[in-house]
N, C-alpha and C positions, 0 to 999 in steps of 0.2 A: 431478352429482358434481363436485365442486372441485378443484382444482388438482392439490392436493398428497396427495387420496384418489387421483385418480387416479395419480399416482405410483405410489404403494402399490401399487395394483393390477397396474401393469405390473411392478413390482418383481419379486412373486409371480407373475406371469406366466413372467417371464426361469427363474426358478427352474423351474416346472413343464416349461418347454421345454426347459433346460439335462436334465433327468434323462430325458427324451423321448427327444432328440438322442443322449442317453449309451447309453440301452437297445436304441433302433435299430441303432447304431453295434456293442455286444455282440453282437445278432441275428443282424448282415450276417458277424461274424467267427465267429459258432459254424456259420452255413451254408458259410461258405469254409477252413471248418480250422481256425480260431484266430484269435487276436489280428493271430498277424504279417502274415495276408493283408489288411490294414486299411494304407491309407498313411498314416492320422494317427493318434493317441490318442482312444479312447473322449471322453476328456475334451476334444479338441479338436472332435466331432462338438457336443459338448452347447452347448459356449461359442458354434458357428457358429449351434444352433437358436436360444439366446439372446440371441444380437445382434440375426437374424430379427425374433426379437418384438416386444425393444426400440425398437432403434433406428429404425427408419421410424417407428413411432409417436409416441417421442418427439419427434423432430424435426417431426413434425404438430403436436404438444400444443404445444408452445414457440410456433411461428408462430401457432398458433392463440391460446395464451394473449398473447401481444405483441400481434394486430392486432385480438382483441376490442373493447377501450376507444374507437378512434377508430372502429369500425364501429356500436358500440354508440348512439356517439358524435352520428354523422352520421343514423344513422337515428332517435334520438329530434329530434332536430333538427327533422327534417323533418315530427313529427308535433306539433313547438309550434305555437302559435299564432303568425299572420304578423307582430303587434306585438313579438312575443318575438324571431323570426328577424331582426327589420331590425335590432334592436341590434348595435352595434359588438363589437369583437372582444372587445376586453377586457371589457366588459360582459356579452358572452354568455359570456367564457369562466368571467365570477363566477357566473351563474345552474347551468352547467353545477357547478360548483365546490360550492354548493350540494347541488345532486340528488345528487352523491356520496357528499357527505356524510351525508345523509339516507338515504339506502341505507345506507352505515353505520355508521348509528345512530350518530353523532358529532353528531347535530342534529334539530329537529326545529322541524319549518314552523310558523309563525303562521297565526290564522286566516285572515290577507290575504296570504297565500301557499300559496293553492290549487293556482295553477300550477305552482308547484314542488313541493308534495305528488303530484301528479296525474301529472307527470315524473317522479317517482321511483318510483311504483309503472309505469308505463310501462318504467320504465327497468328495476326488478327480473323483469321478466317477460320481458324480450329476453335478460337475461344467465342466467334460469336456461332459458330455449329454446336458448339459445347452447352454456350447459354443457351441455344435453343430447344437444346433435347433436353435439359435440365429442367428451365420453364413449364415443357408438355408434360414430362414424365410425372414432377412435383405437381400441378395441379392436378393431372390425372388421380395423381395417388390422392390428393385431398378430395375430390369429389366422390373415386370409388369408397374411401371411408367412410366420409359423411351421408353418401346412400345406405352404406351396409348398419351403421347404428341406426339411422332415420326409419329404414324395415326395422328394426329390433323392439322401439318404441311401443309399449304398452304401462298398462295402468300397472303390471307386475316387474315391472323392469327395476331390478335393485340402482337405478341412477346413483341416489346418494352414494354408498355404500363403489363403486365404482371411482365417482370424483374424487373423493376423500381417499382412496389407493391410490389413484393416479398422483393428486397432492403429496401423498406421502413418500414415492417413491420419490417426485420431484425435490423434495424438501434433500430427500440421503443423496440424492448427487449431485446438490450443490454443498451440502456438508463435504464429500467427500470429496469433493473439486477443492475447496479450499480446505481440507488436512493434505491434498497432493501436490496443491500447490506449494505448501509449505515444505514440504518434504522435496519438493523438486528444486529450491530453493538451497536448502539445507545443500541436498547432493550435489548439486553444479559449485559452491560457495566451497565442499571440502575437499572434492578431487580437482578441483586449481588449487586449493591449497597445500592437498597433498603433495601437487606438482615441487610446488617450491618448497618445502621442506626436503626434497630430494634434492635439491642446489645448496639452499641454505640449512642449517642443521635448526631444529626447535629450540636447542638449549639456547642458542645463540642470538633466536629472532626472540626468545621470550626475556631474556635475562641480557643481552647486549647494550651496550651504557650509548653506542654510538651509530644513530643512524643518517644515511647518507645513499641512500637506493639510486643514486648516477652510473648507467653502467654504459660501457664504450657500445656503439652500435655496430662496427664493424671492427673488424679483425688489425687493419692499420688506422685506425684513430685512437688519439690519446683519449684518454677517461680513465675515473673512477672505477673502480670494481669495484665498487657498492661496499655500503654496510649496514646491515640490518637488523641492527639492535634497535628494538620497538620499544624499550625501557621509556627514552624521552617521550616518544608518542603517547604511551600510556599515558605517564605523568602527568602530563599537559591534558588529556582529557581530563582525569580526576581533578588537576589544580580548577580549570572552567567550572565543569559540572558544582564542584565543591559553592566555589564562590555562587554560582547560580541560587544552588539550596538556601545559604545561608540568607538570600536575598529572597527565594520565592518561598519558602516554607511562614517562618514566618509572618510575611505580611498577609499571604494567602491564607492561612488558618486563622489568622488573628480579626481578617475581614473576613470570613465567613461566618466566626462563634459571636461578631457584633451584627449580621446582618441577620445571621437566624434566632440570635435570644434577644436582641438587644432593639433593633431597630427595627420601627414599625412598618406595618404593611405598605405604606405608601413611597417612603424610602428606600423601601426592599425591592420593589417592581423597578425604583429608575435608576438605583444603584447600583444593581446587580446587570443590569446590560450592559451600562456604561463599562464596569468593571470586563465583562467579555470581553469589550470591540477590541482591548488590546491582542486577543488570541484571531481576530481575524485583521490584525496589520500584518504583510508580508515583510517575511525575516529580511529580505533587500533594504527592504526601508528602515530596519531596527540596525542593520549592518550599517547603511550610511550614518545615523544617528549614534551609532558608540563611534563611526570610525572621524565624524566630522565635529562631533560635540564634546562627547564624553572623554574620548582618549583626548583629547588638546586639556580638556580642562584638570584630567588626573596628573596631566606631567605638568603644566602650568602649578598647581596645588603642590607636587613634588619638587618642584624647582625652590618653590617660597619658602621650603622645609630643608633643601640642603638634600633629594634624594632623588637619587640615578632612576629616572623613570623612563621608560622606552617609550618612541610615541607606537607603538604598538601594543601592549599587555593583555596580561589574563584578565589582570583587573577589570580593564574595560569592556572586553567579551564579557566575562561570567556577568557582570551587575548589568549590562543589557540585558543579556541573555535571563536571568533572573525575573528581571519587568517582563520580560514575554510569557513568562508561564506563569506568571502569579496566576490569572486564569485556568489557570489546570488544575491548581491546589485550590484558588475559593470556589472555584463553583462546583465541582465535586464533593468538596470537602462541606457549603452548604450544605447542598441538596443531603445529602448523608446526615447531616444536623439536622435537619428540620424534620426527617422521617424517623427521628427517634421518637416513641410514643410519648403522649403527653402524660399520660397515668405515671412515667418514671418521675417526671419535674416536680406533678403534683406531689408524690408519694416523700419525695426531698423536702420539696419545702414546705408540708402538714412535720414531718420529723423536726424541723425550728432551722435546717437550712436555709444561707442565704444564694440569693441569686448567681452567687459568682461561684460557692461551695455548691452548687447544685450542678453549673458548669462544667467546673472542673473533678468532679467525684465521678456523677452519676451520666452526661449527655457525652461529654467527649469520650469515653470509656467504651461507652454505648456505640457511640460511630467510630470506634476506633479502626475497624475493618474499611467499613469506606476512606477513609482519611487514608489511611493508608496504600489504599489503590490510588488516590491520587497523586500521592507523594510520587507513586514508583510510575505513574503515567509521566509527571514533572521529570524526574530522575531518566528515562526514558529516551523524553524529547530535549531533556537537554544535552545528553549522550551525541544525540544526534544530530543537533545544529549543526550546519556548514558555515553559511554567510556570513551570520555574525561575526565567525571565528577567522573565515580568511580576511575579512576587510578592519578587523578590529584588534584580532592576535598575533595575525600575520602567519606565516610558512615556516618558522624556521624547530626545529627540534632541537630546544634545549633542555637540558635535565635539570631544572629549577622547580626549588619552593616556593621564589621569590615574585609575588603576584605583578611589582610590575615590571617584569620581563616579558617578551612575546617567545609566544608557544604556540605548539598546533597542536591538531586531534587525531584520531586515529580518522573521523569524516574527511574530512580537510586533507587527509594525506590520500586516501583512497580515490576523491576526483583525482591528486594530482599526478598519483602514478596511472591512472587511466585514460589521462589526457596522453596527449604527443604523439611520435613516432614509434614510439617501442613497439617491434616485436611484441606480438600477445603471450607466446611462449616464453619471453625474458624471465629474468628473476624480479627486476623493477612491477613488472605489472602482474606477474603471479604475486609480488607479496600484498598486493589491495586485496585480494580472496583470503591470504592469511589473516589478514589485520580483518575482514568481514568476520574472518568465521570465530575471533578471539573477539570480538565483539559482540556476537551470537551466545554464546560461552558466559558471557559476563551478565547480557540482559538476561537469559535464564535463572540464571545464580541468584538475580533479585527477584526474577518473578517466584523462584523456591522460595524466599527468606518473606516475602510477602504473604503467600498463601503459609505457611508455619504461622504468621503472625494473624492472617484472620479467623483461622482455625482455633486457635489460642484462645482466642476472648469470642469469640463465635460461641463459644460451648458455656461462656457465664451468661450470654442476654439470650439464651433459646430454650 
């Protein structure tokens, strides 16, 4: 049985024990009086037989399903032949690479690759022995669980008090899964980076006027030997982002303080969605749209004026890019307006306040903490656009103020050094881990300057 049969199965298992758990738990209350002689809910007996069944097994299946591969692994290994085994690592690890695939069925062996035919059926007959001891073992262990709670079942049984631990623990290892995950994240992102700062020097990648990450791939071919001054890259993301802001802050706070003071409930239900669906257009489609509309029409418009417009620009990235998150700033920046009490409005305008002095003194002041998380959610996702910026900015790092020039981003550059042939070890594709982790570094810096600032005024409306 496979993987994800087996799932199923324990699925339907949880359930059959859950309604076990429930009618014992009835049972134990019709022999003691009733219901109320029961310390937890019917429903909480059933939920305690169905964790029973599940969970030890699952957590069997999982381990089981993760250390298959290298057990799989290690014992076809040892039934290659000895000219196969003294291959190097890499070498073994293609032959292996193979047999997988050929199991399958993504390839299929030559006649002069008997060995690896012969491996693969070796190799399908370990893993369906595998899933089969796996299947008996995991249901075994679900059954003998859900018998040994099912005995346990009485009117004195702490159930509740049981679930509610089991939740809790569940609850701290999915917290602690995603703080490791982050943190595995972080680690992988700085020792590649560390790597390259042992090639290239910091002072150099942070402070260099001129980047050019081309480096020769072998020893006789001409090439570049790189240069990696991230200066323009930076640049070019602030010039984007910049222009984004001054396009999405704006219109985004200005349509949410009219949609939550101003405009009435019925405007506000069909306003407010319309306003969304631009946060669920895909960036591809907003990238063709600056790169097919808006950039012809800015250098068209600059040509009628007498000024040097690329048909690539920042221009045309950020004020796309801008339209797309207006949605980040109004409807966060709403929903934050509208949850400011109404006792403060009133209290404004009985003081001889008008509507607009009531707006701007006492509601936006008041959400100024939310408003602000979505500025930095905005500020964020506009950091980290790709599309828009390859089909609309273009590739090129130039160290310009000049909005309509094209420029690229620190995103933009990290697909492009991650693409191709490079060596993973090079300086070219170690500097995408540097440019991550000076990115990492930068959204922290705002998520600080954000939390300072909701603390700030947090402490006047509380």
């Amino acid at each position: 049985m496979d993987f994800p049969a087996l799932l199923l199965v324990l699925m339907l298992l949880a359930v059959g024990a859950y309604v076990l758990g429930a009618r014992k738990a009835m049972a134990a209350a019709a022999a003691g009086g009733g219901i109320r002689s029961l310390h937890s809910l019917p429903s909480h007996y059933g939920m305690l037989t169905a964790v029973a069944a599940v969970l030890p097994a699952l957590c069997l299946a999982v381990v089981w399903q993760a250390a298959q591969p290298p057990v799989l692994t290690a014992l076809l290994k040892a039934s290659l032949p000895a000219e196969t085994q003294a291959l190097s690592a890499g070498e073994f690890s293609l032959i292996i690479n193979d047999i997988t695939n050929v199991v399958a069925g993504n390839f299929t062996p030559g006649a002069d690759q008997t060995v690896i035919a012969e491996a693969a059926q070796r190799y399908m007959k370990l893993q369906d022995t595998s899933d089969l001891l796996r299947t008996g073992i995991v249901l075994l262990l679900a059954a003998v669980s859900t018998a040994l709670v099912y005995a346990r079942i009485t009117a004195r049984l702490r159930a509740r008090n049981i679930v509610e631990g089991v939740l809790k623990a569940l609850l701290i290892v999915c917290s602690a899964f995603a703080i490791f995950t982050t943190i595995g994240i972080v680690l992988s992102v700085l020792f590649e980076a560390l790597r390259f700062f042992k090639i290239v020097p910091p002072h150099e990648f942070l402070f260099g006027l001129d980047w050019s990450p081309q480096m020769a791939i072998r020893a006789d071919q001409t090439g570049s030997s790189g240069a990696f001054g991230a200066v323009p890259v930076f640049a070019g993301t602030m010039l984007i982002a910049l222009i984004a802001m001054i396009v999405a802050i704006p219109i985004g706070l200005l349509s949410a303080i009219y949609l939550s003071e101003y405009a009435g409930e019925r405007l506000r239900t069909v306003a407010k969605p319309l306003l969304e669906i631009l946060a669920g257009i895909p960036t591809v489609v907003y990238g063709f749209f600056a790169a097919l509309t808006v950039a012809p029409l800015i250098r068209d418009l600059g040509l009628s004026f007498n000024l040097p417009v690329s048909s690539e620009s920042a221009l045309a990235a950020g004020l796309v890019m801008g339209i797309m998150i207006i949605p980040f700033v109004s409807s966060l920046s709403e929903d934050v307006l509208h949850a400011v009490p109404q006792s403060l409005r009133d209290g404004s305008l009985a003081l001889g306040a008008t509507k607009f002095e009531t707006v701007k003194n006492v509601v936006v002041p008041a959400a100024l903490p939310g408003i602000v998380g979505g500025v930095l959610l905005a500020v964020s996702r506009a950091i980290g656009e790709t599309m828009i910026v390859v089909m609309a900015a273009g590739l090129s790092a130039n160290l310009t103020a000049n909005p309509f020039q094209a420029v690229t981003t620190v995103t933009v550059q990290i697909v492009t050094l991650l693409v191709g042939d490079q060596e993973f070890d090079s300086p070219k594709t170690l500097a995408a881990f540097a440019l991550g982790l000076v990115l990492f570094f930068f959204t922290l810096f705002l998520n600080f300057i954000a939390l300072r600032v909701v603390q700030k005024y947090r402490e006047q409306y509380e």
